[in-house]
C-alpha positions in Angstrom: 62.0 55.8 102.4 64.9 56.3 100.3 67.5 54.4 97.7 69.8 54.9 94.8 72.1 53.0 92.5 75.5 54.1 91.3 77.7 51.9 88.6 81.1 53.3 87.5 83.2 51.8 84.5 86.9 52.3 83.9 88.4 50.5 80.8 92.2 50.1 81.7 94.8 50.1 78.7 95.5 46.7 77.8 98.1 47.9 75.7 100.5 49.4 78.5 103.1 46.9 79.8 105.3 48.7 81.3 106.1 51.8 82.9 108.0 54.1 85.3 107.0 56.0 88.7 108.7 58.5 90.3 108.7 57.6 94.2 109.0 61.0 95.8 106.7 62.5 93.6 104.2 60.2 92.0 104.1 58.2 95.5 104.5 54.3 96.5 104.3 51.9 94.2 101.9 49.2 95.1 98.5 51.9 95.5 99.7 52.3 91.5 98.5 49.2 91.1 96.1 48.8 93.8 94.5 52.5 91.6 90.7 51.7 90.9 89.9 49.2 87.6 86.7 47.3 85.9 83.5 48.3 86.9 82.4 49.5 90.6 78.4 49.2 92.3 76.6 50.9 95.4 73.5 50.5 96.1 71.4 51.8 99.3 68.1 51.4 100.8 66.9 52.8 103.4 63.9 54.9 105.6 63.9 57.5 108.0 61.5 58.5 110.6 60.6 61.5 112.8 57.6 62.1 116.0 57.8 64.8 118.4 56.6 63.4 122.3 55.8 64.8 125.8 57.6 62.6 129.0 58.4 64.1 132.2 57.3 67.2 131.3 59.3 68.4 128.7 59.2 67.8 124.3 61.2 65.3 123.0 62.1 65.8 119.1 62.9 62.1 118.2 64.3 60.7 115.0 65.5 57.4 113.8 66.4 55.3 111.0 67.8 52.3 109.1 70.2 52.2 105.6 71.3 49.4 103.9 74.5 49.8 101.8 76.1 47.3 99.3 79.2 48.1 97.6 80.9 45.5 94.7 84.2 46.0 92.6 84.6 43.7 89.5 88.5 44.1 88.2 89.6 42.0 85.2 93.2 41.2 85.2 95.8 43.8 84.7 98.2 43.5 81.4 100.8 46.0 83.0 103.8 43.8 83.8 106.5 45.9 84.7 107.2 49.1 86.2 110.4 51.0 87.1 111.1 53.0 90.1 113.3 56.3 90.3 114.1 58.1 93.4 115.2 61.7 92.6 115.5 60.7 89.6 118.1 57.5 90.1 116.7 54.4 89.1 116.2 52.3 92.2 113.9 49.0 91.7 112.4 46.9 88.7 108.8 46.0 89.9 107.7 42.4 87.6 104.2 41.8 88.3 102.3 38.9 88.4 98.5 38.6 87.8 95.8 35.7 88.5 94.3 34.8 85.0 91.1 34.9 86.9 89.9 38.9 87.5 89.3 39.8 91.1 86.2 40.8 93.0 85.2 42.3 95.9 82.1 43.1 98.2 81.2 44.8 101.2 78.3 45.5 103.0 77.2 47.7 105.9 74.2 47.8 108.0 73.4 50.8 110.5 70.8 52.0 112.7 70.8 55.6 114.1 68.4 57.3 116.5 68.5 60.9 118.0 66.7 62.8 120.5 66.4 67.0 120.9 64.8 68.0 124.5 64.3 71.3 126.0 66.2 70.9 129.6 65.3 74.3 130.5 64.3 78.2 129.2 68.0 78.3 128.5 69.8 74.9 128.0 68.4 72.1 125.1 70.3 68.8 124.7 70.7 67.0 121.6 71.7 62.9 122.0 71.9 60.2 119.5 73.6 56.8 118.9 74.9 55.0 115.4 74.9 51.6 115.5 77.2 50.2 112.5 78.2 46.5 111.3 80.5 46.5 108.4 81.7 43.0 106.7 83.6 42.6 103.7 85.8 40.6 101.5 87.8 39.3 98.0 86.3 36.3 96.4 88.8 33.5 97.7 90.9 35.6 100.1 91.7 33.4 103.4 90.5 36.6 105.6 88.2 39.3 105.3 87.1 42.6 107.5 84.1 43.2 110.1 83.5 46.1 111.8 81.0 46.4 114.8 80.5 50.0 115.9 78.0 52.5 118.6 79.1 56.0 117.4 77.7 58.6 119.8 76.6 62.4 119.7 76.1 64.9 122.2 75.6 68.8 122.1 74.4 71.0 124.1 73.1 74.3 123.4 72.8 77.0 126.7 71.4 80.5 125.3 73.5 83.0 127.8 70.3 85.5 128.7 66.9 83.8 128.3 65.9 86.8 125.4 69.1 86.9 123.8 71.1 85.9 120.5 74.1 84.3 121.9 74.4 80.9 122.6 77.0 79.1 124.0 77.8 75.2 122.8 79.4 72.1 123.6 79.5 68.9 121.2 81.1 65.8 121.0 81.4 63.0 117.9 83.0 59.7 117.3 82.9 58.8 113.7 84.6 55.7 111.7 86.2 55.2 109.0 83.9 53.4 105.8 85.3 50.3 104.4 87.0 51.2 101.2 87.1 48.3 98.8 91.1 49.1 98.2 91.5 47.5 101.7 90.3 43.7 100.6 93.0 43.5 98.2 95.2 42.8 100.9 95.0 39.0 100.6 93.2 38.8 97.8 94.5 35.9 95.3 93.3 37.4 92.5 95.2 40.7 93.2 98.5 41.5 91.5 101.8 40.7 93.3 105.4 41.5 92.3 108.8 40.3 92.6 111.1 43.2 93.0 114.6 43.6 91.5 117.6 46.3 92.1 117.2 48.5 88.9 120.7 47.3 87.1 121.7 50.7 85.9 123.9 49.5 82.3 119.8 48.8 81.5 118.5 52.6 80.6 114.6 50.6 80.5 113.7 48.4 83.4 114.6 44.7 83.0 113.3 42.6 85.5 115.6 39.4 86.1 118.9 41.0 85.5 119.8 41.1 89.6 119.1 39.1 92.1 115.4 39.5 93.8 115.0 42.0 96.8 111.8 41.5 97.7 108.0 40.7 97.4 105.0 42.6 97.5 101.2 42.3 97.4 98.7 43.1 97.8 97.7 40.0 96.2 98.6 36.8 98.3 100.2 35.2 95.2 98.6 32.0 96.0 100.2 31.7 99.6 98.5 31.7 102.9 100.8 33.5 104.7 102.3 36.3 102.1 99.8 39.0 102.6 97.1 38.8 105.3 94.7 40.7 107.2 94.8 40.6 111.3 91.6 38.9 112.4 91.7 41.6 115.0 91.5 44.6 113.0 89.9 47.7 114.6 88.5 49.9 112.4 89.9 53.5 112.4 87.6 56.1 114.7 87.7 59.8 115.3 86.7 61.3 118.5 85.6 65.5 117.9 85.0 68.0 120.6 84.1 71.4 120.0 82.9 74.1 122.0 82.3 77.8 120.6 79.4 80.5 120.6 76.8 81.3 117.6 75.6 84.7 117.7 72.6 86.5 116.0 73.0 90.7 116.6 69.8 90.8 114.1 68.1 89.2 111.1 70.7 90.3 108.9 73.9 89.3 110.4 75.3 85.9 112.3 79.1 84.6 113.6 80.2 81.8 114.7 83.5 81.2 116.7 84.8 77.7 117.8 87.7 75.6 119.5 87.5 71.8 117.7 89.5 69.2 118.9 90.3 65.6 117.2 91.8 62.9 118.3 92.2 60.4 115.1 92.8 56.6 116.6 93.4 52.7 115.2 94.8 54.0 112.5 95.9 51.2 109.6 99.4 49.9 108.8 101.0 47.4 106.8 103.9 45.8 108.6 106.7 43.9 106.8 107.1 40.6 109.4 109.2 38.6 107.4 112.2 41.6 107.4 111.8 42.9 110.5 114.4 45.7 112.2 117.2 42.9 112.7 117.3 42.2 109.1 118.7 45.6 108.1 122.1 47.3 109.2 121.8 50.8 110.6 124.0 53.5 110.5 123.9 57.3 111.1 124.5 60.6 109.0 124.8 64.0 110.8 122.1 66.7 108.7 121.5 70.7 109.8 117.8 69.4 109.9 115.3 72.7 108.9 119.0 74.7 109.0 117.5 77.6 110.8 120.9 78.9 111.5 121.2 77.3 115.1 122.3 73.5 116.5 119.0 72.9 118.3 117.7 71.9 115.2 120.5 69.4 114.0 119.7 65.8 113.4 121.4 62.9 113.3 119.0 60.6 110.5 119.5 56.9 111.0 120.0 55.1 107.5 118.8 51.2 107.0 120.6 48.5 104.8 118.6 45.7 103.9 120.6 42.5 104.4 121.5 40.1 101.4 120.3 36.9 103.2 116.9 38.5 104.4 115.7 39.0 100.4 112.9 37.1 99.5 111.5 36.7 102.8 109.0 39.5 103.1 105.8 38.4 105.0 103.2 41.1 105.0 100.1 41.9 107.7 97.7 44.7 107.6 96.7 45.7 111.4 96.6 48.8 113.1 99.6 51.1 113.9 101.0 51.0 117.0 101.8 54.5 116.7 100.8 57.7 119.0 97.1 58.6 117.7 96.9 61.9 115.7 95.7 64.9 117.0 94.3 68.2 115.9 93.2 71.3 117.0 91.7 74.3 115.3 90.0 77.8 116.0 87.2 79.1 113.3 85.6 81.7 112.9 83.3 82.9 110.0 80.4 84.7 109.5 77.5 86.0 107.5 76.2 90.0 106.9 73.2 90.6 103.9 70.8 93.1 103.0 68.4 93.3 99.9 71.7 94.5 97.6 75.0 93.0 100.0 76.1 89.6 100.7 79.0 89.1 102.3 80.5 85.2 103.9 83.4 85.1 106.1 85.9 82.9 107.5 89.2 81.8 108.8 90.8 79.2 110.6 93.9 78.7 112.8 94.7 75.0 112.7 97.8 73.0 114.8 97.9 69.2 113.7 100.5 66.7 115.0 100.6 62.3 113.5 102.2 60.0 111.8 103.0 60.8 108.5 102.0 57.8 105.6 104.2 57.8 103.3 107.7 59.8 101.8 107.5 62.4 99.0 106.0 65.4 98.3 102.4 64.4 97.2 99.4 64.8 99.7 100.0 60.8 101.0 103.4 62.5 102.6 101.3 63.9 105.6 98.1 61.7 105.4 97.5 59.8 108.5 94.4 58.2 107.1 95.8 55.8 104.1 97.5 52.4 104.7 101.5 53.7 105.1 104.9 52.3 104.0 105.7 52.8 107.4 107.1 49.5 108.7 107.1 48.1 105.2 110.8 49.9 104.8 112.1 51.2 108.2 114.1 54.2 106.2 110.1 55.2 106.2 110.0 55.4 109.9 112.6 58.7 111.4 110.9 61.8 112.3 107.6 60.3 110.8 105.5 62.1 113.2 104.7 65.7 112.6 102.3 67.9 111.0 99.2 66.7 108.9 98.7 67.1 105.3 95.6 69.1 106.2 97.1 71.4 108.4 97.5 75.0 106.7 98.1 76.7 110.0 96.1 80.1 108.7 93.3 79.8 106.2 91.1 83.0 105.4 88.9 83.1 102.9 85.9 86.1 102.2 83.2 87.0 99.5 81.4 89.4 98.6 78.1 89.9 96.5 76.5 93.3 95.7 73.1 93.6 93.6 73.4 97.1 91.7 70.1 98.2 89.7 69.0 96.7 86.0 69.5 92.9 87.2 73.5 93.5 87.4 75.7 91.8 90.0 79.3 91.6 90.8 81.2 89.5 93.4 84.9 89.0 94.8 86.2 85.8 96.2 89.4 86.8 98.3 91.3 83.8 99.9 94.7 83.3 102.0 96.5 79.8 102.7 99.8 79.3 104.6 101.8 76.8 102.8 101.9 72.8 102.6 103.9 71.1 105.9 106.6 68.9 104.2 110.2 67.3 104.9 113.3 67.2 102.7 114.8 63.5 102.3 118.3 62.5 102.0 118.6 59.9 98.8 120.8 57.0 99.5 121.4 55.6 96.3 123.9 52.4 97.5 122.0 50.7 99.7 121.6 46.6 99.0 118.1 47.0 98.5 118.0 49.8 96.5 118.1 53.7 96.4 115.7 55.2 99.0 115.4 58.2 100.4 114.8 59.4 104.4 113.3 62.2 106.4 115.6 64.7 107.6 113.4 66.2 109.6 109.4 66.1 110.7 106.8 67.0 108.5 106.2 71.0 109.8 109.8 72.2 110.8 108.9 73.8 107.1 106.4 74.5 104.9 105.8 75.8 101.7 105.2 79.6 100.8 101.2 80.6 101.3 99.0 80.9 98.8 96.6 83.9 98.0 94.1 85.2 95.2 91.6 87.6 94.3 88.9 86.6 91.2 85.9 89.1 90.7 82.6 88.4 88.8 80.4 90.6 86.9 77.2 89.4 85.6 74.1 91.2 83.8 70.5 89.0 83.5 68.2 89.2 80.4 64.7 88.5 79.8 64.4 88.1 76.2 60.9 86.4 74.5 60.0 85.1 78.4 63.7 83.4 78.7 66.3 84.5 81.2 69.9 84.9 80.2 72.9 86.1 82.0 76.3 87.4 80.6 79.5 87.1 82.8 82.4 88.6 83.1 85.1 86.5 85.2 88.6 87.7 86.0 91.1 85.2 87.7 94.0 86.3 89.9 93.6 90.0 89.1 96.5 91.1 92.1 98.6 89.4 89.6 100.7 87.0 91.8 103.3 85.7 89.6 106.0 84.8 91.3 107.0 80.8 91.9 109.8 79.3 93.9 110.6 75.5 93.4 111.9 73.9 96.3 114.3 71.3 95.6 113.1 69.1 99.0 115.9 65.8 98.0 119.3 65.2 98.7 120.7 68.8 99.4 119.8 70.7 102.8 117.5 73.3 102.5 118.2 74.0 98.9 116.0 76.8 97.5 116.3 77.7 93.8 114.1 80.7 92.9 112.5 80.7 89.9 110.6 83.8 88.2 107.4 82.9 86.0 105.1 84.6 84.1 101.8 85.6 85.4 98.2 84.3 84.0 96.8 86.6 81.9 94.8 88.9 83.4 92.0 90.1 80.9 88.9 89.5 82.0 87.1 86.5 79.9 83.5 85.9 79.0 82.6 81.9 79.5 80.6 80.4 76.1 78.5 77.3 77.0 79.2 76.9 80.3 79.8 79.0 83.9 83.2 78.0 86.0 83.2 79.1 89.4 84.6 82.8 90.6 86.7 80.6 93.5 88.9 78.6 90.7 92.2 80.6 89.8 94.0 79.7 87.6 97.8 78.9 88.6 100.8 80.4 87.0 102.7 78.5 84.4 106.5 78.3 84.5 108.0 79.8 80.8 110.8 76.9 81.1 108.8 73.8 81.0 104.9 74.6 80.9 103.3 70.7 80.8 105.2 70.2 84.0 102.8 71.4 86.7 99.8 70.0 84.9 101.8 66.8 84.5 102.4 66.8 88.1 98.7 67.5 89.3 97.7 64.6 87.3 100.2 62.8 88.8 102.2 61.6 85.5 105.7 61.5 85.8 107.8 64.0 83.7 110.6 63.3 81.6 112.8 66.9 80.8 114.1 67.5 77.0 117.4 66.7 77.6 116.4 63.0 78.5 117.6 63.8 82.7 114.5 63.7 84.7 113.9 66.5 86.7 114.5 66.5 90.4 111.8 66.9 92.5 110.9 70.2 93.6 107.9 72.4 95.3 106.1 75.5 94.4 104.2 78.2 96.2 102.9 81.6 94.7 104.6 84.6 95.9 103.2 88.5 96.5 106.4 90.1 94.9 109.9 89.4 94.2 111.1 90.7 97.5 109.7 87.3 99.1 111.9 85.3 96.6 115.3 83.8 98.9 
């Protein structure tokens, strides 16, 4: 038997009214305010059970449980009334929220039941079979609709040692998992939710004023009191991901094991929001010849089709969360790693060689760009829709990443983490800053016909261990990025084609520093910090926006770390 309790509290500032959001880096708007508020629960409960029986012959390994698990978010009302959008740094819309004096709250609960079964077919071959039964239910205090999932989720794998004495074994598994239900997803509907009316940012205001034009549209997730604003389809199918993999795990001796593996995914039902009350025929398209990745040849010219909202459709927006109609996504990947130790060496392996094709979630440069798993602006705004499908967010193409530990005499150690990622799949947008709607920006090409520069480190570790008065202490030595990769390009991914504008920073410093109080891990280097404007980066992780000194805000751009200067175009 088992259970635990969680409870998280955020305060939000009830003294913030207003602020601004970047859309191509900070993201969409509405999962601003959709971000997680007031106080969340879990709770689970469950048991587990394991026998080991004799039928037909053969020994059957079975296991089986149950697991309750209870999820609640209490959010009070948000104070936050407007927000201003920028595109590239043009400002584009004037968000006005509107919030239920009444504070929102949502549940959800999930009941599963799992069982599993390990037999011994032969001398050679042993079979490993179980089934996941799930039912999922959830929903917002007052919403109209809410969400329940029924779901069998099987495993299989098979196991077939090639010579009845040896230490290879050959394997071939398969996996459907689904998607949890993320409270996020009841707000869709909810009344309590915020909602906003949405305005063309006039630009002779330098601070969004909401009011000043005419309004261009709606948005929830909140239903604003109305039945048929924001809804969820009775019918929704929750997301599922079907895995194969088939590989070999070898064993030459007690010291030593690899692994190699093919793994397939095929990621279905994924989740959209669709805009029904402005459908295709209430924008007018037209078409603007772009040199696409400009790889120096035609074949990779596109012609990007541009949407314009029309004046009579504002105000009419009509939203539904279902599933995409889209193409599932698909992965593929080959990894291999491995494992060598003796009393004084340890060394882990690995590396991967990934190839990812979906829909992409969202415009921008942040990681909801190439996500295929979040709720999209795809078919919210059709200028989200060309050349959406391409490469993942998670595909790197080529990951390598090795360590190494070795135990020297008089307790000392020391250790390397080495590690190699090809760079982030993303697409330049074209900003179209007269549209009737609003600035917005479009893909000029898929996700993957360029990436970002890779990414590689080296941090060591040397540590001695004490015994002083019966009490062990241990003195480390860490040094980050000692190869001394200091070289950044910003890509500038809006408006102009395949603008590059190199950039030289400074490295980190490189000294080896001994940690007081606390250890941080040998794995975390540090990134290097452009001289011009150092609070940007950190800025951008958190995902603030960032005004520059002069009062401009800067355009969007991209970095990657470099080996040398020769790599800078």
């Amino acid at each position: 038997l088992f259970g635990a309790y969680t409870q998280r509290t955020q305060t939000p500032n009830v003294y913030v009214t207003n602020g601004i959001v970047e859309r191509l880096v900070d993201g969409p708007v509405w999962p601003v305010v959709s971000a997680t508020r007031g106080t969340t629960r879990q709770w689970t409960l469950g048991g587990r059970t394991e026998r080991t029986a004799n039928w037909g012959g053969a020994t059957h390994a079975l296991s089986g449980g149950l697991e309750v698990v209870g999820a609640s978010q209490h959010t009070p009302a948000w104070t936050l009334r407007t927000i201003g959008e920028l595109t590239d740094g043009v400002p584009s819309r004037v968000w006005s929220f509107r919030d239920a004096d009444t504070p929102s709250s949502r549940h959800a609960l999930t009941l599963s039941a799992h069982a599993a079964d390990t037999v011994r077919l032969s001398s050679k071959l042993t079979g490993t079979f179980g089934l996941r039964f799930e039912s999922t239910s959830g929903s917002a205090q007052g919403a109209a609709q809410g969400i329940t999932w029924l779901s069998l989720l099987p495993r299989a794998r098979l196991d077939w040692r090639l010579h009845e004495h040896g230490s290879t074994v050959a394997f071939l598994g398969y996996t459907r998992s689904a998607s949890r239900l993320a409270l996020d997803l009841l707000a869709f509907g909810d009344p309590n939710a915020p909602w906003a009316a949405v305005y063309r940012w006039d630009p002779r205001f330098s601070t969004p004023t909401a009011g000043v034009t005419s309004i261009v549209a709606r948005v929830g997730p909140g239903s604003a009191g109305e039945s048929n604003f924001v809804r969820i389809d009775s019918g929704l199918r929750r997301p599922i991901t079907d895995e194969l993999a088939f590989g070999f795990e070898m064993h030459p001796s007690a010291r030593s094991r690899f692994q190699l593996a093919a793994v397939g995914r095929r990621e279905s039902h994924t989740l959209s929001l669709n805009n029904l009350g402005a459908p295709m025929t209430a924008y007018n398209v037209s078409y603007v010849n772009d040199p696409g990745a400009n790889t120096g040849t035609t074949a990779d010219d596109k012609v990007v089709p541009v949407y314009d909202r029309q004046v009579a459709s504002f105000g009419n927006d009509r939203y539904l969360l279902t599933n995409s109609t889209l193409t599932p996504a698909y992965s593929g990947s080959l990894e291999l790693s491995g494992q060598y130790s003796t009393s004084r060496l340890t060394f882990y392996g690995g590396a991967t060689a990934t190839y990812s094709v979906g829909p992409a979630a969202a415009l921008g440069y942040g990681p909801l760009e190439n996500d295929q798993s979040v709720v999209s602006d795809t078919y919210v705004s059709p200028n989200a829709d060309p050349f959406r499908r391409g490469r993942l967010f998670n595909d790197r193409a080529s990951t390598i990443k090795l360590s190494v530990v070795y135990r020297l005499p008089w307790d000392i150690k020391a250790g390397a983490i080495a590690r190699y990622q090809d760079g982030q799949n993303f697409s330049r947008v074209l900003v179209f800053p007269d549209l009737a709607q609003g600035t917005e920006a479009v893909r000029a090409f898929p996700a993957g016909d360029s990436r970002f520069r890779f990414i590689a480190g080296l941090d060591i570790r040397l540590s001695k261990a004490f015994t002083i008065s019966g009490r062990r202490l241990e003195a480390i030595l860490d040094g980050y990025n000692v190869t001394g990769l200091h070289y950044d390009v910003e890509e500038r991914a809006a408006q102009a084609p395949n603008d590059r504008t190199p950039a030289v920073a400074k490295g980190p410093p490189r000294p080896p520093r001994a940690p007081a109080g606390r250890r941080e891990p040998a794995g975390s280097a540090r990134r290097s910090t452009s001289p011009r404007r150092p609070g940007v980066r950190r800025a951008r992780r958190l995902g603030k926006p960032v005004r520059p000194r002069s009062g401009r805000r800067e355009p969007p751009r991209r970095r990657a770390s470099l080996e040398a200067p020769s790599h800078v175009s």
